[in-house]
Structure formats: structure tokens, C-alpha cells
N, C-alpha and C positions, 0 to 999 in steps of 0.2 A: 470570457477573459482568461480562460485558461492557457497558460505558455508566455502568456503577459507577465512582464516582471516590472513589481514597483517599488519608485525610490530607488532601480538601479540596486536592488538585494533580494528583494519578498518574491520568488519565484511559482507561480499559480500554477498547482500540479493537478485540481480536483476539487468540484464545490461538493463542501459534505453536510450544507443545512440553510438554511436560511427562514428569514420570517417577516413581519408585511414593512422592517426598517430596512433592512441588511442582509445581504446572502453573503452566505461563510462558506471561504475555502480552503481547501487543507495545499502548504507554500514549504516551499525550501528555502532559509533562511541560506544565502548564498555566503553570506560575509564567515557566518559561526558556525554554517554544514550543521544546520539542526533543524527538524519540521517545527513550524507554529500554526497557529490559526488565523484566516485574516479574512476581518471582517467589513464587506464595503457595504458603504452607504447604497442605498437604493438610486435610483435617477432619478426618479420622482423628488426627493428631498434635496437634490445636490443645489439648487438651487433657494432653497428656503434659507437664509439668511442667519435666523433666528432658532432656526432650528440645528443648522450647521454648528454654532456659536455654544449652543449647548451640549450638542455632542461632544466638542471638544473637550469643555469643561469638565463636564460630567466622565470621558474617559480619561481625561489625567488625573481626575479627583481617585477614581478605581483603580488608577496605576499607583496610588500611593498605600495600598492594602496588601500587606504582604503576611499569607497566612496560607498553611499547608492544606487547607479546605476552598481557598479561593483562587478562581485562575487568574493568574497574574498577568499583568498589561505590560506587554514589554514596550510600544512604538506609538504613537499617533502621528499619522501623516498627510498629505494631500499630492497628489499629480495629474494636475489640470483641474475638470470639475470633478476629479473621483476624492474621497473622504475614505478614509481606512486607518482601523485599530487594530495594531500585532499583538496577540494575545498563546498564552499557552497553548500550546497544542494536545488534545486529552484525545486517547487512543482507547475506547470502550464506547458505551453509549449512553445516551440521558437517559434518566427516569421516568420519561412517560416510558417511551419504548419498552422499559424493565416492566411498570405497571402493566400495559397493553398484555405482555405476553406471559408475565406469571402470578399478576394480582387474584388473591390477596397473600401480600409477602408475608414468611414467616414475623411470629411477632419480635423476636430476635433481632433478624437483619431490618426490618421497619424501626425499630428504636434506635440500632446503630448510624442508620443513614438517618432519621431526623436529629440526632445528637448532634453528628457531624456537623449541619445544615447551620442547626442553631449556636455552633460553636462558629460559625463566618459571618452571622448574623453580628455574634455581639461583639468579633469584633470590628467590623463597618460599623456598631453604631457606638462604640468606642472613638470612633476617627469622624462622627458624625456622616455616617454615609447612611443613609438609607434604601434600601435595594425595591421598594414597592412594586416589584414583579415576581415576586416568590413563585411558581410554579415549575413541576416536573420538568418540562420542556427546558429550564433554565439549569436543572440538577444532571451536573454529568458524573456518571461511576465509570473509572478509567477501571482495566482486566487489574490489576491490582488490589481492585475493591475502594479506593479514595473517593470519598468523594469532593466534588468540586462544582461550588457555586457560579456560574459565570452571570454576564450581563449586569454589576455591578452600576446603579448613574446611571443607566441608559432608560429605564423608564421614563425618568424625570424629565429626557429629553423631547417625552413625546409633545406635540402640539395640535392645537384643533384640527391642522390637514390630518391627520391623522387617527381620526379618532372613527372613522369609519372602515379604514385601512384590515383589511381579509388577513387575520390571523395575532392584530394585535389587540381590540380591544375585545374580539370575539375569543379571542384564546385566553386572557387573562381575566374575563368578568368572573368565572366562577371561582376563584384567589382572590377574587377581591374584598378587603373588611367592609363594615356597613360606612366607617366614616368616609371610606374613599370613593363608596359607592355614590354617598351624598356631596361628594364632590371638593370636602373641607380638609385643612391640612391634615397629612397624614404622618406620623412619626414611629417608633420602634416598633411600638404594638399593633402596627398596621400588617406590620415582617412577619410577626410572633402569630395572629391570626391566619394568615395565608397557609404560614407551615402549620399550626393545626391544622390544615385543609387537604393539604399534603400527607402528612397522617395520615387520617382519615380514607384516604384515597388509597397509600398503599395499603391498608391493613382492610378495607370494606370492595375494595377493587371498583367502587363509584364515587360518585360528586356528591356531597350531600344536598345541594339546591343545583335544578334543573329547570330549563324556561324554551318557551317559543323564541325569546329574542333576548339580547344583552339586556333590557330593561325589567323584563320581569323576572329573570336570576336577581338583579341588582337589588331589585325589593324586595326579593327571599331573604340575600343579604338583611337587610333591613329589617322585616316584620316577623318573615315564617319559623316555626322552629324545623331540627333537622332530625332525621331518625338516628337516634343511640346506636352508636359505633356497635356497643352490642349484642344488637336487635340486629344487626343486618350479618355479626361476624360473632357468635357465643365464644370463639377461643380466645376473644381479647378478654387478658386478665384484668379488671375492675382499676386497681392503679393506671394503668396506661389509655383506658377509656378516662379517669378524672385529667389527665394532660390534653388530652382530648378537649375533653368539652371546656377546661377554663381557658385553652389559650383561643377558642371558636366563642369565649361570651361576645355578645350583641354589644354591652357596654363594657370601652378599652379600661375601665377603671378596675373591671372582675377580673380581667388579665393577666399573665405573669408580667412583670412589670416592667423587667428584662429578660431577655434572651439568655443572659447565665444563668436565671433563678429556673429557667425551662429546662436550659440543658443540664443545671444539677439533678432536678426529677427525674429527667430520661436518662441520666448513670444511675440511679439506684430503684428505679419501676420495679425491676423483674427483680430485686429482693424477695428471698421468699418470705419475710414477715410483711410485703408491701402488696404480694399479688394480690390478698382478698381482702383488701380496707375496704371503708363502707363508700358507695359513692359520694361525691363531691355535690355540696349543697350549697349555694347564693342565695344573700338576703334579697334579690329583687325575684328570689320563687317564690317567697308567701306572701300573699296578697294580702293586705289589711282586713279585715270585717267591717265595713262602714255604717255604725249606725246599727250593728248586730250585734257588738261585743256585748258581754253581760257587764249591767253596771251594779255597784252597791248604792242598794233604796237609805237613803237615814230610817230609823225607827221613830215611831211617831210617839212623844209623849202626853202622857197621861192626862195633860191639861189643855193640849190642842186641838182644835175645829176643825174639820174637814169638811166640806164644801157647806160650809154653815151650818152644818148641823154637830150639837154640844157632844163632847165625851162625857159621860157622867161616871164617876167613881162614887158607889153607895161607902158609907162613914163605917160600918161594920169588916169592910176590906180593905183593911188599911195598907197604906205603901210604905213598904219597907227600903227607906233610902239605902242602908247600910246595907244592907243584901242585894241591893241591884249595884251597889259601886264595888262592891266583892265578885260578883259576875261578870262587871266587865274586866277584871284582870287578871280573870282564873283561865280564858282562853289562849289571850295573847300569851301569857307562861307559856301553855303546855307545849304551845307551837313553836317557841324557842327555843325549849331544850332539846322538842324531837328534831329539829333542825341541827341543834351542836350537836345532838350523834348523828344523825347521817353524815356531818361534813368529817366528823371524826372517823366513820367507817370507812367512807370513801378516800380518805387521804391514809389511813390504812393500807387498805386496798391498791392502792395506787404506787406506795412504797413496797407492796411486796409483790408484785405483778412488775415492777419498775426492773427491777432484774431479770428476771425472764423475759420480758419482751424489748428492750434494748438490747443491741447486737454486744458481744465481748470484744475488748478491745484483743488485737494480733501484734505482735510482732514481725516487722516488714524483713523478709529475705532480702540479704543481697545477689542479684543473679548477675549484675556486671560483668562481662566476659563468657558468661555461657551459652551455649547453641538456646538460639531462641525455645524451642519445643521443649528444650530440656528447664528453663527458666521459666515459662508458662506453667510445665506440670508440679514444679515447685509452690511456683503460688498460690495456684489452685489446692493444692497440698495442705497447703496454711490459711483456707477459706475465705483467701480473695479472688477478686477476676483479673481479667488481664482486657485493657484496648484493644479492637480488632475492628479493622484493618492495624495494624502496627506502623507507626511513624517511622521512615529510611531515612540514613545518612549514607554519606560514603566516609570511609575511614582508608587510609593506608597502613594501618596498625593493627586492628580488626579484623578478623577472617570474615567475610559475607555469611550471614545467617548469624551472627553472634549478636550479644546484647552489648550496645555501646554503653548507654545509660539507662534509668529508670528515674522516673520524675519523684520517687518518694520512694528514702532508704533512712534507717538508723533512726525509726520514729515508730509509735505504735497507733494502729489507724483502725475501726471500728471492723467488725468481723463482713465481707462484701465489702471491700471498698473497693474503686477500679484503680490500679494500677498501671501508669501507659510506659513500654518500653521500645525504646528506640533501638533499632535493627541497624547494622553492618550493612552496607553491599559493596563491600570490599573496595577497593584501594578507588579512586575518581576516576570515571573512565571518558575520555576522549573522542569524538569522535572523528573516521576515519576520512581521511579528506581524499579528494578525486585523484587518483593519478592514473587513469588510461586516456589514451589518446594523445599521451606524451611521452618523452625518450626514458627509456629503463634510468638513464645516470641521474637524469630529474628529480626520477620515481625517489630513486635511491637516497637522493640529498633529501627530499624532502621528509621520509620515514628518520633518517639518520638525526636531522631536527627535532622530532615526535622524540627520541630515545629510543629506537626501534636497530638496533647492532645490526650489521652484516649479514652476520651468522643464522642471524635470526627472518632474513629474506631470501626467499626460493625464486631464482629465474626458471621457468618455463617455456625453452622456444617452441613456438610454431611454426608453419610454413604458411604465411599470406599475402595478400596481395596489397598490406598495409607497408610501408615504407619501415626498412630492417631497422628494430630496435624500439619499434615505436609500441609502450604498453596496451595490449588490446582487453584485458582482462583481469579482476584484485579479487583478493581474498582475504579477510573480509571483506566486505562489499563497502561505497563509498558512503557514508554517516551512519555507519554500524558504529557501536561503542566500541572502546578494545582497552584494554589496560596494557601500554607504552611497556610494562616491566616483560611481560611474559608473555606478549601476541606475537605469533609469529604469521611473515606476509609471504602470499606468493603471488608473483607478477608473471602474466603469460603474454610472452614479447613475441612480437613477429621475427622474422627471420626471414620475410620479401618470400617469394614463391620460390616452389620448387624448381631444379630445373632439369631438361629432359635434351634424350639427341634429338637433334637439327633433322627433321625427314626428309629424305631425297626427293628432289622436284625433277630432276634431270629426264626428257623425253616425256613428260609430261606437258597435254596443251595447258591452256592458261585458266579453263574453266576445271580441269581437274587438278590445278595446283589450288586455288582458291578453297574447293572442299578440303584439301589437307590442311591448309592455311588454316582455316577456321576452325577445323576439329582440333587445331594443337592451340587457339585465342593466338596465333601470332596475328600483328598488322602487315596488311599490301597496299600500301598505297600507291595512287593510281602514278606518280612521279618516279616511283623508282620499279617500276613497268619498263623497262628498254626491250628497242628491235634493234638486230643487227641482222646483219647476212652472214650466215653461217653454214658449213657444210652440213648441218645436222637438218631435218626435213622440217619444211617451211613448215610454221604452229608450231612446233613443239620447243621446251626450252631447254637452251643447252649451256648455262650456264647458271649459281644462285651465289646467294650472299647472305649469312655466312655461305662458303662454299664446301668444307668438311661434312661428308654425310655422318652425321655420330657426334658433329660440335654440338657443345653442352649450351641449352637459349634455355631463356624463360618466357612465359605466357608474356604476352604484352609484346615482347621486340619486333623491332621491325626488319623486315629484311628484303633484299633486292632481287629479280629472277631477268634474265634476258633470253629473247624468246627470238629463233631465227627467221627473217625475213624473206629468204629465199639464201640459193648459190650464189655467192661473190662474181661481179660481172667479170674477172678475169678466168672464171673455171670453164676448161671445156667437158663434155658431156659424150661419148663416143660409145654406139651400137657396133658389136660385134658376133660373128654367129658361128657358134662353140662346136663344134660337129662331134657327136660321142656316139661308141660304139661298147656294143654289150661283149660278153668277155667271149661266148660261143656264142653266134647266130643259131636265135631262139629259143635262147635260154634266158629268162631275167635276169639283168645284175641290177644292181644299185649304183646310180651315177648321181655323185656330189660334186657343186658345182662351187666354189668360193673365189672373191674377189677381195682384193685390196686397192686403195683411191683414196682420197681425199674426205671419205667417210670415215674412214677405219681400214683396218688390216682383219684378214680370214674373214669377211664379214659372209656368210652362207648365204647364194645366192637363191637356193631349192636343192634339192632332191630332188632325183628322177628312175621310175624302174622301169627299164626299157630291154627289151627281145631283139630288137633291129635296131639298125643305127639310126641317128635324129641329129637332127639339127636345132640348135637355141639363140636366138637373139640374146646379147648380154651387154645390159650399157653399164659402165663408167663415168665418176666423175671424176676429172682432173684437174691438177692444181698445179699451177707454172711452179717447173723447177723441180717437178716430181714424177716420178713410174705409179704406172699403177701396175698389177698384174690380175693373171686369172687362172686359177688352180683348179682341175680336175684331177674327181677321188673316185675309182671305179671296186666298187665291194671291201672299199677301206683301204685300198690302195693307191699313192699319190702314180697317175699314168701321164699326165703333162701339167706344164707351168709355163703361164704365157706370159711374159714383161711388156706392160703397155706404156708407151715414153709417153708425154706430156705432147711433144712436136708434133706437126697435124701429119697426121696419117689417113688411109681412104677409111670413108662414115662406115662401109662394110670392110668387116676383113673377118678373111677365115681362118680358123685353127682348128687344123684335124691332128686328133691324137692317134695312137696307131689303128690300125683295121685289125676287127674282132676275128677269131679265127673262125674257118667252115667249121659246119656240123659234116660230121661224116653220113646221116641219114637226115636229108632234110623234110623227108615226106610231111604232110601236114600243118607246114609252115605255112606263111600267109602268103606265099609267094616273094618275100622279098620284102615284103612292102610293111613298118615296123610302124604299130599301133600301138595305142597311150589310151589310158582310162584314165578320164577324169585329172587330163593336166590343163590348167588354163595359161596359154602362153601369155607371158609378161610385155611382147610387143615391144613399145619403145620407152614402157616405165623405165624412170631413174631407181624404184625401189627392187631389191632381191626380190624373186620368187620364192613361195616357200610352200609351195603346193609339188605335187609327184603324178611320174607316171607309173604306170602298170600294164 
């Protein structure tokens, strides 16, 4: 279900637990921009009638508990067959997981997190709720240190399909009291046993009853006894082993009797006139004598028969009435008196040891307004404690870390009493709502509603391919808290891509415009592909759009290229054969050959290094209504320049520039006859040669 959103709010980002009712996922609360937890019914159940019916019940009855130790039910809902309860979102981990991996906890933080426990406990059973799943798995400790009871009413919901279901009645028999084990109503003291279990567990790092199966844990519950918390753990001090064992007695009547009489013991255990009491003793430990107690015989008198046969008292030993009734009440005296002195020593004793072992009463500091550490070391000062974890507000008055309140000031309280003070975290903080992927002036309205000034927002352009203006990135991030007075935002806005020069496509065929096309991300689409006939050489393109080599385009544009199809049927094409001549016969020069037409102007026909005169075929294109011409350049010097008209003239025509001058010693010459290395004549191509002779 994850990315699923229900109710149209509860956005499923991640399941972070589940168990044999319901898997929990961690949800973005879309309406309020705040994480919760949401917990869906299994499929198996969605259908059970009766079961759906109480789950309801039972999670609205939990959503009416509102207490800094319980997670709070914000929703219950349905869409379609799914069943689901909005609940707090608690960012740390339960307390098996704690157990698992640092049992056995100091006995410090074990008393703090059962105190906690039992202070959610009483009050659900203030509101008449009973929670009958007590166990670790149910206790979560958010990084803060809080703890928080969840699964409030949802035991209650369980029913017979269920009672073989992997994880619920196998994971809860060992929390379980004897009465619930026997299957009969179960009420406060059911709660108040589980959490001695829980104890026990954190402080011994095991169960006290262990079995092959649900059933025979269930009847340890019931018959066996368990090993002393301090047989398995010697540092638990003797007060916190008697919280132990009374709220684990067998019968709910040896019990604490509520949950606040528990939690009162767990704030003053670790007193130190409480660490070494004696242990904790129940009248159902000494077993009667049946039939073996000693009884008082009557004394037999003097004139009594015993088993028929006579007493005889001879007449010379006579019985002295008066001295046997002086006997009988010379003992009961003495017993009397020595009785009023013992009670008189003892209550002696007891008035003057009555001082010394009751705490002195203190005087309560007021620390209101001071840096917490600094009002802790105060109290501590005056030989009280302080609550830890510490209870948060937010205050707009208050600096964060300061004490708002303290539960008990301008009173004097017994030397150790705990003291709870409530913490500052500064002014209410907001959290930060979405604004990327929409327009900076958006953004802008939207913070400037928050209370968030101008001044106080940084625009960041970038350069991307997101549509100019549009927020791609916040600082702080979206359902970060922020305090509206003094947050300052920055938004990083696009500003559409960069943009670069237009590349020259010009003479370029269509498969090497394509690779520049796509190494700059510009589009070519196959429509704005045009042929034309143009004097530029068939394939290649002589034309683009944009047309400016150096116009400023962005990735993305599209643009047009027109690619020649051949010569326009009106052009004529005309071979002509150039005759050149070297400056002295047999001496190299360098002969350049250039034409102008319907190409271009000076377009360089070849080079040529020639000893003897030669002759070159040289075509032209023409275009009605125009000259062409033909320029010869002999060692850099212009020696003729031929004007070719347009009008037909013959396919050959010759142009001879001047005759080269003799050599005055021709010996060694070729004869005449003027040789070329490595020219390859052009024939009757329309394109310049650009090869040489030698």
C-alpha cells in the first residue's frame, strides 16, 4: 500500500511494524504537513463484522485519552474494505527492541520507564479503559526519552478468529495475569501485573515463566512460582524487587490496587532510606499448621478419674485451696507487666528513631524561568530530584531550555520528593509547507501568509530545463518546523536553460548536421527537412533556420536546414581548356587556377606546378543573366582573366595566356614535352580541383 493515499489525506510513505491484527505505516498527514502513524486492519479481518465493530469502538473509546505518556488517536476511518486508525507518530523505538539489545537496563532508567507506563495506565483506568496488552512491543521511547503507551482498546477487540493468529496471542501469553489466563473478566490489576512483567524483563533481561506452548506459560501464570528478580539480577535494590513481586502476586487482591498506588512507589524506590527495606511478605506465604499447632492440655484435678482408674489423695497431704488460687494469678501478673514495658520501650524506641528515619521536610526553590540544568542543579542542591525525561511546552515568551513551570512551588515537601518541571522549546513552530514545483510569486504569497517578510526570502536562480520561475528547491525542507518570526527561506528557481550560439550547418550533408544537432539537444524534425535545387553541391545544406551562425538557441528548439537538390534546371554547366604556361621553359612555377559562377566568386579551382606548358579542362556553372569568369595566377601573379557570358558558346573553348619565355640552355629538358607528378585531371567534374602538379 505504500504511495496509497487514504481518505484523500493519509499519504503511505513506509510500513515501520506491524503484528498478527494490523500493519503500521509511517503517512504524511497531507491536510496538516505532519508525519502520523496509520494503522490498517489486516485482510483477514476486514471482513469479520464483529470484529470490525469493535475495533471501532474500542479506537474511539482510545482517542478520548489524552495524556503526555499515551499516543494519541487522531482519525478512525474506512475506504472500501480497508479499516484504519491515525495515530501519533513516535520517532525512536519500542521497548522490546531497547530490551533485546541493552537488557538489563540500568535500575534508574527501568523505574523511569515503568513510572511512565503506570502513570498512562491510571489514567485509561480513570476514563475506564483498560489496555489488557501491557507488553514491551506496545511501549514506544521516542529520541527524546518519552515514553508512550500505544494500542490502547484494541486487545479487547480481539475474537476467537483470532486467537491462534502468529504474533498475537503467542506474543502476549507471557503479560499475561493468571485471571486473564483463566479466561475471566479482567480489570486494572490485570494492567498493573503485565507491567510488573515488564519490570522484571527490563531489570533481569528475561520472562519470568517460559513454556513449550501458549498453554503451559498460561499455567506458570497460574500455579508455578518465578525466580526473585534478585537471584537472577543482585543490583536490584530490595525496594524495587518488593514493587516487583506485589504487583506479579498470583491473587489480584495482594496487588497494588491501583496504578497510582504503583506509580507512587516507583517515584520514591531509589530513596536512600528505601533501598534496603526488608522484603515484602503476604499472608497467603505462611501456610497454616493443620493439626500440628501446639494446643493448651487443661490440668487435671485432684478428684478426677482417668481412664477408670481413681486419683487418690492420702488425708496427711492436704490441699491447699488458697495457694493454688494464689498460683493461678501470680503468672498472669507477671506477664502483664512485662508486656507494658515492652510496649512502653518499644513506643520509646519508636518516638526516638521517628526522627531520624523520616526524611526532613525542604523547602521548594522556585526555578521558573531558569535554563533548565541550571534549576535541576538547584534542586538537587536542596535534596530533592527532578523528573527525567522533563515534560515540553512551547512558549512564545520563554526561551527554549528555560523552565516554564514546576508542579510544586511555595510549599515544603519531604527531603527526596520528585519535583516535575516543564521545559520551554521556544516560541510554536509550524511546519514548513511545499512550495517546489510551483511559481516563485506563489512561493512568495504563500510564506508571506506563514509571517515570513520579503527580506527574510532568498531567490536562487538556476539554469534548467524546468519552465522559468518555477521553485525546484526549499530551504528548510517541506514539514521541517520553523519558527515564522526568525526563519529565513531560500528558494532555488529555475531560470529555463542556458543558452548557447546557433552551430553552423552550412555544407554540411544531413547525417553530419544530425550529430551537431544532437550533441547541442536541439530537435530536427523530419518536416522541416526541405530539398531545394540549389547551386551549392547536391547533399550538402545550404541553408538553416535560425540562420545567424552565433544566434543565441536553447536546448530543446527546434530548427530548420535546407539541403540542395541538384543545379536549378535553368543552369548551364560549360567545360573549358585553360592552357598555362610556366614562367621559363623548365623551370617550375606555380600556376593557380580560380573561377567565378553561379557557385561563388575566386572559388580556387587547384594548383598546379608545372615546367612545360599544359593544358586543363575547367567547367563552370551558369546562371541566366550572369558571367562567369576564369582567373589565372602564375607564382602570385594575376597573368589572364577570362569572362564567361551565360549565352551558349562552343562545349570546348581555349584560353591561352601568354607563351612562357625560352630557356637560353635547354639541354636536359624533356624534350619539350611538360610532365606532372601526381595531378589527377578533373575531367568533366563540376567541382574545383584541388590537387597539384610537379
Amino acid at each position: 500500500m505504500i504511495g496509497h493515499t487514504l481518505g484523500g489525506r493519509y499519504e503511505l510513505l513506509d510500513r515501520v511494524g506491524g503484528g498478527g491484527m494490523a500493519l503500521v505505516y509511517k503517512a504524511r498527514d497531507i491536510l496538516l504537513n505532519r508525519f502520523v502513524a496509520v494503522k490498517v486492519l489486516r485482510q483477514q479481518f476486514m471482513h469479520d463484522e464483529d470484529f470490525v465493530r469493535r475495533f471501532r469502538r474500542e479506537a474511539q473509546a482510545a482517542a478520548s485519552l489524552s495524556h503526555p505518556n499515551i499516543v494519541s488517536i487522531y482519525d478512525v476511518g474506512q475506504e472500501a474494505d480497508t479499516h484504519y486508525i491515525i495515530m501519533e507518530f513516535i520517532d525512536g523505538n519500542n521497548l522490546n527492541e531497547i530490551i533485546r539489545d541493552r537488557a538489563p537496563l540500568q535500575v534508574e532508567e527501568a523505574v523511569r520507564i515503568a513510572a511512565q507506563i503506570a502513570d498512562a495506565l491510571d489514567h485509561a483506568h480513570h476514563n475506564q479503559i483498560i489496555h489488557r496488552d501491557i507488553k514491551p512491543h506496545n511501549i514506544l521511547i521516542g529520541k527524546n526519552g518519552r515514553v508512550k503507551v500505544t494500542d490502547f482498546g484494541i486487545a479487547r477487540a480481539v475474537t476467537t478468529s483470532t486467537i491462534t493468529q502468529t504474533g498475537s496471542v503467542l506474543g502476549s501469553v507471557h503479560y499475561f495475569s493468571p485471571e486473564h489466563a483463566k479466561g475471566v473478566s479482567t480489570g486494572e490489576k490485570s494492567d498493573i501485573y503485565s507491567l510488573g512483567i515488564v519490570l522484571y524483563q527490563m531489570l533481569t533481561g528475561r520472562l519470568p515463566f517460559l513454556g513449550e506452548s501458549p498453554i503451559s506459560v498460561a499455567l506458570k501464570h497460574l500455579q508455578d512460582p518465578f525466580e526473585r528478580p534478585k537471584q537472577v539480577n543482585p543490583h536490584i535494590p530490595q525496594s524495587v524487587e518488593n514493587i516487583i513481586l506485589k504487583a506479579m502476586r498470583k491473587n489480584p487482591h495482594e496487588r497494588y490496587p491501583t496504578a497510582k498506588l504503583m506509580l507512587q512507589d516507583l517515584e520514591t524506590c531509589l530513596l536512600p532510606q528505601r533501598l534496603h527495606e526488608p522484603p515484602i511478605q503476604f499472608p497467603s506465604d505462611s501456610d497454616e499448621d493443620d493439626g500440628e499447632q501446639t494446643r493448651v492440655i487443661p490440668a487435671l484435678k485432684p478428684d478426677m478419674r482417668m481412664s477408670g482408674e481413681e486419683t487418690i489423695v492420702k488425708k496427711d497431704e492436704k490441699w491447699d485451696e488458697a495457694e493454688d488460687r494464689k498460683r493461678r494469678w501470680v503468672a498472669p501478673t507477671v506477664f502483664a507487666v512485662v508486656a507494658v514495658l515492652l510496649i512502653g520501650i518499644l513506643i520509646w524506641a519508636v518516638m526516638a528513631l521517628k526522627g531520624q528515619l523520616s526524611p526532613k521536610d525542604v523547602e521548594i526553590p522556585l526555578v521558573v524561568g531558569k535554563h533548565y540544568e541550571d534549576a535541576k542543579a538547584e534542586l538537587l542542591a536542596a535534596g530533592l530530584n527532578v523528573l527525567e525525561p522533563y515534560p515540553e511546552e512551547p512558549s512564545p515568551d520563554v526561551p527554549a531550555g528555560d523552565v516554564i513551570k514546576q508542579d510544586k512551588q511555595d510549599m515544603k515537601v519531604k527531603e527526596g520528593a520528585t519535583i516535575t518541571l516543564t521545559v520551554s522549546t521556544g516560541p510554536e513552530l509550524s511546519a514548513m509547507p511545499t512550495l517546489t514545483d510551483i511559481s516563485y510569486e506563489d512561493a512568495v504569497a504563500q510564506l508571506n501568509d506563514l509571517g515570513i517578510t520579503e527580506d527574510r526570502i532568498t531567490k536562487k536562480p538556476v539554469n534548467d530545463k524546468s519552465e522559468a520561475g518555477t521553485v525546484l528547491k526549499q530551504e528548510p525542507a517541506s514539514g521541517e518546523n520553523f519558527d515564522p518570526k526568525t526563519v529565513t527561506v531560500t528558494l532555488t528557481v529555475s531560470e529555463g536553460l542556458a543558452p548557447f550560439p546557433m552551430p553552423n550547418l552550412i555544407g554540411s550533408t544531413l547525417d553530419e548536421a544530425k550529430v551537431t544537432i544532437l550533441q547541442n539537444d536541439l530537435v530536427l524534425q523530419d518536416a522541416d527537412i526541405h530539398y531545394e535545387a540549389n547551386y551549392t553541391t547536391k547533399g550538402k545544406i545550404f541553408k538553416q533556420y535560425p540562420a545567424e551562425q552565433g544566434e543565441m538557441v536553447t536546448a530543446g528548439d527546434k530548427i530548420q536546414i535546407w539541403i540542395s537538390s541538384g543545379y536549378p534546371a535553368d543552369s548551364k554547366q560549360r567545360t573549358y581548356n585553360v592552357y598555362v604556361s610556366p614562367a621559363l621553359e623548365g623551370e617550375t612555377s606555380t600556376i593557380v587556377i580560380k573561377i567565378s559562377d553561379a557557385r561563388g566568386d575566386d572559388i580556387e579551382w587547384g594548383t598546379k606546378k608545372i615546367k612545360t606548358s599544359q593544358t586543363y579542362p575547367v567547367t563552370l556553372v551558369l546562371a541566366p543573366n550572369t558571367n562567369g569568369k576564369i582567373s589565372i595566377y602564375r607564382n602570385g601573379d594575376l597573368i589572364d582573366e577570362e569572362p564567361i557570358p551565360y549565352e551558349d558558346i562552343p562545349a570546348s573553348h581555349e584560353i591561352n595566356p601568354p607563351e612562357p619565355s625560352k630557356p637560353v640552355d635547354s639541354g636536359g629538358t624533356d624534350g619539350g614535352t611538360g610532365t606532372t607528378d601526381g595531378v589527377t585531371d578533373p575531367g568533366g567534374s563540376d567541382a574545383p580541383a584541388d590537387n597539384s602538379q610537379n
